[in-house]
C-alpha positions as CSV (number, residue, x, y, z in Angstrom):
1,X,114.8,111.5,38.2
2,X,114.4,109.3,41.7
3,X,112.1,106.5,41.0
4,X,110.7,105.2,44.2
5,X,111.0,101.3,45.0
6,X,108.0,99.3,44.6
7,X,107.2,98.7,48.4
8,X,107.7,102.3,48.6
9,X,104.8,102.8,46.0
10,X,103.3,100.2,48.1
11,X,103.4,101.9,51.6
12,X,102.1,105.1,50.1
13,X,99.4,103.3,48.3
14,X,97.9,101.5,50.9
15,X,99.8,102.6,54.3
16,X,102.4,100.8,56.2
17,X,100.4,98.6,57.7
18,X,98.6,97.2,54.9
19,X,101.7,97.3,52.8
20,X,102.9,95.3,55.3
21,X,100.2,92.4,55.3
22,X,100.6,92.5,51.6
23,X,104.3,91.9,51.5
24,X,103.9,89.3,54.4
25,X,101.3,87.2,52.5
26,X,103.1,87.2,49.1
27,X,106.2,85.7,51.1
28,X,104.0,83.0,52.5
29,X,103.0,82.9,48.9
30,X,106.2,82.6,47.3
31,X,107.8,80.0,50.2
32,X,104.8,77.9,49.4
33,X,105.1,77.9,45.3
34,X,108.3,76.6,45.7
35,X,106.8,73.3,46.2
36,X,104.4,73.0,43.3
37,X,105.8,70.0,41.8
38,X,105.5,68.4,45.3
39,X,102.1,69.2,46.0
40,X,100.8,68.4,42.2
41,X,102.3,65.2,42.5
42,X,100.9,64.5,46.1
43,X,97.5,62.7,47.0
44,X,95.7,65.8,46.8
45,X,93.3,66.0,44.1
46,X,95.3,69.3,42.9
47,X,97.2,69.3,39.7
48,X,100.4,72.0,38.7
49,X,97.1,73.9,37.7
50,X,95.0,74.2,40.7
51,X,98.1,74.3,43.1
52,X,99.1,78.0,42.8
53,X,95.5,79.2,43.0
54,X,94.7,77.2,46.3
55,X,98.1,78.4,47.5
56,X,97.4,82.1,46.7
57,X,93.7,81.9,48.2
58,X,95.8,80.2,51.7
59,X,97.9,83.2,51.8
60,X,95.1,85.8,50.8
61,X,93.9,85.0,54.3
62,X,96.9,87.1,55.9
63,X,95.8,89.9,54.7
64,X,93.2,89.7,57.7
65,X,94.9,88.6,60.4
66,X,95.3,92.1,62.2
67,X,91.2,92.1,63.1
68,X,90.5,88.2,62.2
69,X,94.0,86.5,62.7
70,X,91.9,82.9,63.8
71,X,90.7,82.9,59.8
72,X,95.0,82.6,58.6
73,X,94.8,79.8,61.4
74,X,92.1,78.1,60.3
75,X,93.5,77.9,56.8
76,X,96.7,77.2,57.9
77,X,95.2,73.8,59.6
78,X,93.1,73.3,56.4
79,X,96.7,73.1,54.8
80,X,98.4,71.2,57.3
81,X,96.2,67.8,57.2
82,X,95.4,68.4,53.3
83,X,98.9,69.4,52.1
84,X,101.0,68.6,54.4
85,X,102.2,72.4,55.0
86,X,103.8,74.2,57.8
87,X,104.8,77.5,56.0
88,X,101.2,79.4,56.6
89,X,100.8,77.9,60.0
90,X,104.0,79.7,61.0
91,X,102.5,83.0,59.5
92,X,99.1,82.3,61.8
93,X,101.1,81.8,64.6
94,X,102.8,84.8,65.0
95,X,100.1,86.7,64.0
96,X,97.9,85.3,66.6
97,X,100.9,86.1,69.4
98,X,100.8,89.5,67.6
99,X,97.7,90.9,67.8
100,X,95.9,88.6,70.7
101,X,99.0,88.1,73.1
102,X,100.6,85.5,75.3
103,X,97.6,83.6,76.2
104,X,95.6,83.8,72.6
105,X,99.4,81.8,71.2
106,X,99.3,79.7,74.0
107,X,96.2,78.0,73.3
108,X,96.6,78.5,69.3
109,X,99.9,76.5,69.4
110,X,98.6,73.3,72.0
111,X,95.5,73.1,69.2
112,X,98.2,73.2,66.6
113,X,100.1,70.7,68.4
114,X,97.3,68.8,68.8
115,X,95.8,68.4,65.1
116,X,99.5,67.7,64.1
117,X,99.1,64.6,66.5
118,X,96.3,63.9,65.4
119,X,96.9,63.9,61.6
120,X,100.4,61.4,62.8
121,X,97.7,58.7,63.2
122,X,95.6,58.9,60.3
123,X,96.8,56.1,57.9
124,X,98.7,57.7,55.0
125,X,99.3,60.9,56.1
126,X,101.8,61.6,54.8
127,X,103.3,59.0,52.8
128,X,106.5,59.4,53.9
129,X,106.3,60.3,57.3
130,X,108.9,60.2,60.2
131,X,109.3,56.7,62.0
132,X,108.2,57.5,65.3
133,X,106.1,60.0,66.7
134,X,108.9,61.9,68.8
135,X,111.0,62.6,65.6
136,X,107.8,64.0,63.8
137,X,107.4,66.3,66.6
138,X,110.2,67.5,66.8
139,X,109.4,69.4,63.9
140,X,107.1,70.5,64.6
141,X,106.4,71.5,67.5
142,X,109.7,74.1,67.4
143,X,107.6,75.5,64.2
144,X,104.5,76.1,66.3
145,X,106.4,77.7,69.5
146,X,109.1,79.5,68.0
147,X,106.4,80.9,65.6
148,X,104.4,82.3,68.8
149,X,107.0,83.0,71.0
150,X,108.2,85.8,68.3
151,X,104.4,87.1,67.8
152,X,104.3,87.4,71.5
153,X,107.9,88.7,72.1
154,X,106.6,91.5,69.1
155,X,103.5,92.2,70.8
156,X,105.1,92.7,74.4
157,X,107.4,95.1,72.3
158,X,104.8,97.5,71.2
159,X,103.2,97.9,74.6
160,X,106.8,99.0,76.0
161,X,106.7,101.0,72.8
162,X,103.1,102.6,73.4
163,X,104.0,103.2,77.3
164,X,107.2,104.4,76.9
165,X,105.3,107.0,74.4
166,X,102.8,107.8,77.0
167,X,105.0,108.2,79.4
168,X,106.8,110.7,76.6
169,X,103.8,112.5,76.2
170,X,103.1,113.1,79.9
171,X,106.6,114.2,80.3
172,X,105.8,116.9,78.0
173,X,102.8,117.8,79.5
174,X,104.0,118.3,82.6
175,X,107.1,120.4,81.1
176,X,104.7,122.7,79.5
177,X,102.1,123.0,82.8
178,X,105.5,124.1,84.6
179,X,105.7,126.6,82.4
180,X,102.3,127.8,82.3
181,X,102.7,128.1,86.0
182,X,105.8,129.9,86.2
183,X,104.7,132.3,83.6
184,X,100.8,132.8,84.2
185,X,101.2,132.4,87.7
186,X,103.9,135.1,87.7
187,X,101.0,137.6,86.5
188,X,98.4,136.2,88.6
189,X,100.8,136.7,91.6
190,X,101.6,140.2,90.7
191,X,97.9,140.9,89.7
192,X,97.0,140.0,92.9
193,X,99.8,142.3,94.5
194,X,99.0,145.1,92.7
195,X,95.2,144.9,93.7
196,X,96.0,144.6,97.4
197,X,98.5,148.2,97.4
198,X,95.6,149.7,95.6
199,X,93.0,148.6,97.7
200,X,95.2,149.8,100.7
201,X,95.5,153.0,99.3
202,X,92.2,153.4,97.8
203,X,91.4,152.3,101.9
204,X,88.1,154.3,103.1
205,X,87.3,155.3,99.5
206,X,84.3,154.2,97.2
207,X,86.3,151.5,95.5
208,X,88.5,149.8,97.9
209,X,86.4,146.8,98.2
210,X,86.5,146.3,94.1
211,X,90.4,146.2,94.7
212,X,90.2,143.8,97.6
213,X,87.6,141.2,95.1
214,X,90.2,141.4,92.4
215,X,93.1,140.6,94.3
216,X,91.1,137.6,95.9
217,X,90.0,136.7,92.3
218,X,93.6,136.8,91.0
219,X,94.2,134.3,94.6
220,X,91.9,132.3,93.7
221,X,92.8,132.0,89.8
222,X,96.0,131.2,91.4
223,X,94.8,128.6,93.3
224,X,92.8,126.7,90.6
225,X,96.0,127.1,88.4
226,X,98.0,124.9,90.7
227,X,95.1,122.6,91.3
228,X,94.2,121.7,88.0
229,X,97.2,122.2,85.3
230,X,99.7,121.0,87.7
231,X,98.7,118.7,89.9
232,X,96.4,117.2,86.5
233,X,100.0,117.3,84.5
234,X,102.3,115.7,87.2
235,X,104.3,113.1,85.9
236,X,104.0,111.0,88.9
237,X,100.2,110.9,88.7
238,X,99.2,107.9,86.7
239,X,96.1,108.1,84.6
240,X,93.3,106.5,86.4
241,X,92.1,102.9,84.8
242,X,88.3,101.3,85.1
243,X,88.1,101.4,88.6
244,X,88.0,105.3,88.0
245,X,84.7,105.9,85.7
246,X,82.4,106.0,88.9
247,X,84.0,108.8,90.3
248,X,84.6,110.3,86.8
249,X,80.3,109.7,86.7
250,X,79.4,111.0,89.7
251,X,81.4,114.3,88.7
252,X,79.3,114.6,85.7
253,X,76.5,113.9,87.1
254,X,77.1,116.8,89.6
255,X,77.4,119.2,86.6
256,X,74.1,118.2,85.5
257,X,74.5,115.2,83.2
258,X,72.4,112.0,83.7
259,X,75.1,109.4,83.1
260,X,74.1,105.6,83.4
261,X,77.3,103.2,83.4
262,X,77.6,99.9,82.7
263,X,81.2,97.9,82.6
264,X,81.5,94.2,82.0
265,X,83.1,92.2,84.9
266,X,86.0,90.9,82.4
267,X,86.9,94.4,81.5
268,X,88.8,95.1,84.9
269,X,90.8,91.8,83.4
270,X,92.8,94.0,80.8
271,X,96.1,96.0,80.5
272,X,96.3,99.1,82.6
273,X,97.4,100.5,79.3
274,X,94.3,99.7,77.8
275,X,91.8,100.6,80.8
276,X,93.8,103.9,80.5
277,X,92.9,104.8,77.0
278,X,89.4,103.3,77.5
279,X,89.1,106.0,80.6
280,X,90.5,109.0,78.3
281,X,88.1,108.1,75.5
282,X,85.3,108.2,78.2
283,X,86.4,111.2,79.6
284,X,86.4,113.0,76.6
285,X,82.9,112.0,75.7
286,X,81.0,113.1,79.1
287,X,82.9,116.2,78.6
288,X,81.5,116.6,75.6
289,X,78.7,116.0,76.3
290,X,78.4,118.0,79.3
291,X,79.4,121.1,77.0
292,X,77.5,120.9,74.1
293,X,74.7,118.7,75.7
294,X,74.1,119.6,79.3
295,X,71.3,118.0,81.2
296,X,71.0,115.4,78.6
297,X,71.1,111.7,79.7
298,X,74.7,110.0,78.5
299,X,74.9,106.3,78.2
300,X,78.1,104.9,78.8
301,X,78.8,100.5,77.7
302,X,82.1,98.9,78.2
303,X,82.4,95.2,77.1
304,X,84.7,92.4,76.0
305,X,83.3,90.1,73.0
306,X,86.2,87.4,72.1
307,X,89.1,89.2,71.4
308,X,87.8,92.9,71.4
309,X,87.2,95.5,73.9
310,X,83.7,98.0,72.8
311,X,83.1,101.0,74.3
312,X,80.3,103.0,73.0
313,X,78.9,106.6,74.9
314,X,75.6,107.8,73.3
315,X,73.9,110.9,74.9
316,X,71.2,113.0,73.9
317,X,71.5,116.1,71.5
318,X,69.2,119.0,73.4
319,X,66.3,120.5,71.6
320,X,67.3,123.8,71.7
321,X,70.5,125.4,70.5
322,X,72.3,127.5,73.3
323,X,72.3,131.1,74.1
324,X,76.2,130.6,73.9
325,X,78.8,128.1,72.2
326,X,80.9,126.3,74.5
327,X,84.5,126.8,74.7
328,X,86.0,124.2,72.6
329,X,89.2,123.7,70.9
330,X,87.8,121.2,68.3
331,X,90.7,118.0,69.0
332,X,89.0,116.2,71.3
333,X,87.7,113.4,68.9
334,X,90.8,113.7,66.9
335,X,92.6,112.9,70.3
336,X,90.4,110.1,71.0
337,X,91.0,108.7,67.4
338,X,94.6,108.3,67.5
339,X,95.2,107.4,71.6
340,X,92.4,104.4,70.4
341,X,94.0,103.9,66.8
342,X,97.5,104.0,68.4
343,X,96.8,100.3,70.2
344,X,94.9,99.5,67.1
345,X,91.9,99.9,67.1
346,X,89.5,101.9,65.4
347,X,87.4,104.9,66.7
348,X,83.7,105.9,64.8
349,X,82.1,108.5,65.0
350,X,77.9,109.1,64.6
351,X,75.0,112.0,64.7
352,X,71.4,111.7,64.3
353,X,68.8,114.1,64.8
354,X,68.8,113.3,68.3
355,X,71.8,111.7,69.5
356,X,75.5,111.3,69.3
357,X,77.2,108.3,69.8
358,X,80.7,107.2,69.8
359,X,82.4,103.8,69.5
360,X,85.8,102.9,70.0
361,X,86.9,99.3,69.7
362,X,90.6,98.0,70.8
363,X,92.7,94.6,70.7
364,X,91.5,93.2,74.4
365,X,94.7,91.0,74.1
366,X,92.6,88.6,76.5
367,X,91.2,86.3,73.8
C-alpha cells in the first residue's frame, strides 16, 4: 500500500501554503541548532538548555510572514545584535521582498545594513569580530541583498504568473463570446429573416406589423449581442483600473442605486494588476446590489493602510422582498473570492438584518 511522504501529509493537512511556511521555518530552525554549542558557550545569558527554545520561538515567527513578514524581521534583528545570527535575517529578507516588493526590501535591507553597522561599534560585539569594518561587511551586506533581491525576483515572478493567467482567462473568454456570436447570432439573424418574409407576406393583413416588431426585436437582440459579449470579451480591451469606478458609479446610479464613492489618493499608486481586481470586485458588488437591492444606497471605500489595500462595499438590504427573483447564477462572490485570494488576499463576506457588506483586503506591494 502507497504511504504518502510526510510533506505530502503535510500539504494536505494544512495547504500548500502553510505547509510551506512550516517547512521553511523548521529549516531556519534546523540551520540555527547547528550552532548550539556556539551560542551556549557565547556571552548570552543562554545555556545548551534555553538555546533551542529561543531558537525555535525565532523561527516560529516565519510562520507569519505572508500577512506580518516585519514581525520575522524584527526577530531576526533581535538575533542579530544578541546572537550574533544571520540565518533568520536571511529568511526575513526574502520574505519581506516576497510579499511587499521591490521597495518594502529596499528599505528592509538599508535598516539591516544599518543595525549591522551599528552593532560593528558596540565594544564586544562580537568577540571575535573582523579587523576592519569593510571585511565585516562584506558579509554581510551580500547576506542582506542577495536575500532581497531573490524575494523580489520571486515576487516579480508571480505577477508575470497572475497576468499571464489573466491574460489566459480573457483569451478564453473571448474564444467562447466568438462562439456565442457565431452560433446565437446565426439564429437571431435568421429569426430576424424569417420575420421580415412573413411580414411581407402577411403585408395588408391583421398581423403584419407583429412580424415586422419581431424581426426588429431579433435586430436589435443582435445588436446588443455584439455590443456587450463581444466587444465586453475582446482580448484587446484591457480591464479598466481605478480611474474607472466613477463611470462604473454613475452607471449604477442611472439604474437606480445611490452609490457614494470614496478612494484614497495613494490607491491610484498600485499595480494595474491590482487596481484591476479591486475594479472587478467592485463591479460585482454594485451589481449585486443593484439586483437584489435596487434603490438602496451602496457605500463603496477603497484605502491603503501600511502594506494593505481595503476595500469594503456595504449597501442596504430593502424592506420588502421582491415580486420577482433576480436572474442570478450564484458565482459572483465565489469569483470575487478567488480573483482577490489569487494575489493573496483574503475576501469576507457579512449580512445583517439590514445590510450587506463585503471586504476584500490584498498585498498593496507599496509598503
Amino acid at each position: 500500500m502507497y504511504a504518502p511522504s510526510p510533506a505530502s501529509a503535510l500539504r494536505r493537512a494544512l495547504g500548500d501554503d502553510r505547509a510551506l511556511d512550516v517547512l521553511i521555518a523548521l529549516a531556519a530552525f534546523a540551520l540555527m541548532i547547528i550552532d548550539v554549542p556556539g551560542l551556549a558557550a557565547a556571552d548570552n545569558s543562554l545555556t545548551g538548555a534555553t538555546v533551542p527554545p529561543v531558537l525555535a520561538a525565532g523561527s516560529a515567527t516565519l510562520l507569519l510572514r505572508r500577512k506580518w513578514p516585519w514581525i520575522p524581521y524584527l526577530a531576526a534583528l533581535v538575533f542579530l545584535g544578541w546572537l550574533h545570527q544571520l540565518t533568520l535575517i536571511q529568511f526575513a529578507l526574502y520574505s519581506l521582498g516576497r510579499f511587499r516588493g521591490r521597495r518594502t526590501a529596499v528599505v528592509a535591507t538599508v535598516l539591516y545594513v544599518a543595525v549591522a553597522c551599528s552593532l560593528f561599534y558596540v565594544p564586544g560585539w562580537p568577540e571575535h569580530r573582523a579587523d576592519s569594518l569593510s571585511s565585516y561587511l562584506s558579509i554581510v551586506v551580500p547576506v542582506g541583498v542577495l536575500s532581497s533581491a531573490v524575494g523580489v525576483a520571486t515576487y516579480r515572478l508571480d505577477l508575470v504568473r497572475e497576468l499571464q493567467a489573466l491574460q489566459a482567462v480573457q483569451a478564453e473568454r473571448a474564444s467562447v463570446a466568438r462562439d456565442v456570436h457565431d452560433m446565437v447570432g446565426r439564429e437571431l439573424t435568421m429569426l430576424a429573416v424569417t420575420a421580415e418574409v412573413r411580414a411581407r407576406r402577411a403585408l395588408g393583413g391583421p398581423h403584419e406589423q407583429d412580424f415586422d416588431s419581431l424581426a426588429e426585436t431579433a435586430r436589435r437582440a443582435h445588436h446588443m449581442l455584439n455590443e456587450i459579449i463581444v466587444a465586453r470579451a475582446d482580448e484587446r480591451t484591457a480591464t479598466p483600473g481605478l480611474d474607472g469606478l466613477a463611470s462604473l458609479a454613475a452607471e449604477t446610479r442611472r439604474a437606480g442605486t445611490p452609490v457614494t464613492l470614496s478612494v484614497a489618493e495613494r490607491a491610484y499608486g498600485l499595480s494595474p494588476l491590482r487596481q484591476a481586481a479591486v475594479y472587478r470586485v467592485v463591479q460585482e458588488c454594485l451589481t449585486n446590489a443593484v439586483k437584489h437591492a435596487r434603490g438602496e444606497g451602496v457605500a463603496v471605500t477603497i484605502g491603503v493602510r501600511g502594506g494593505e489595500l481595503h476595500v469594503h462595499v456595504r449597501n442596504r438590504l430593502p424592506s420588502t422582498v421582491p415580486p420577482t427573483a433576480p436572474v442570478s447564477s450564484g458565482t459572483g462572490t465565489f469569483s470575487m473570492r478567488e480573483r482577490v485570494e489569487s494575489m493573496g488576499g483574503a475576501l469576507t463576506t457579512r449580512r445583517t438584518a439590514t445590510t450587506y457588506e463585503v471586504e476584500a483586503t490584498l498585498p498593496s506591494g507599496t509598503a
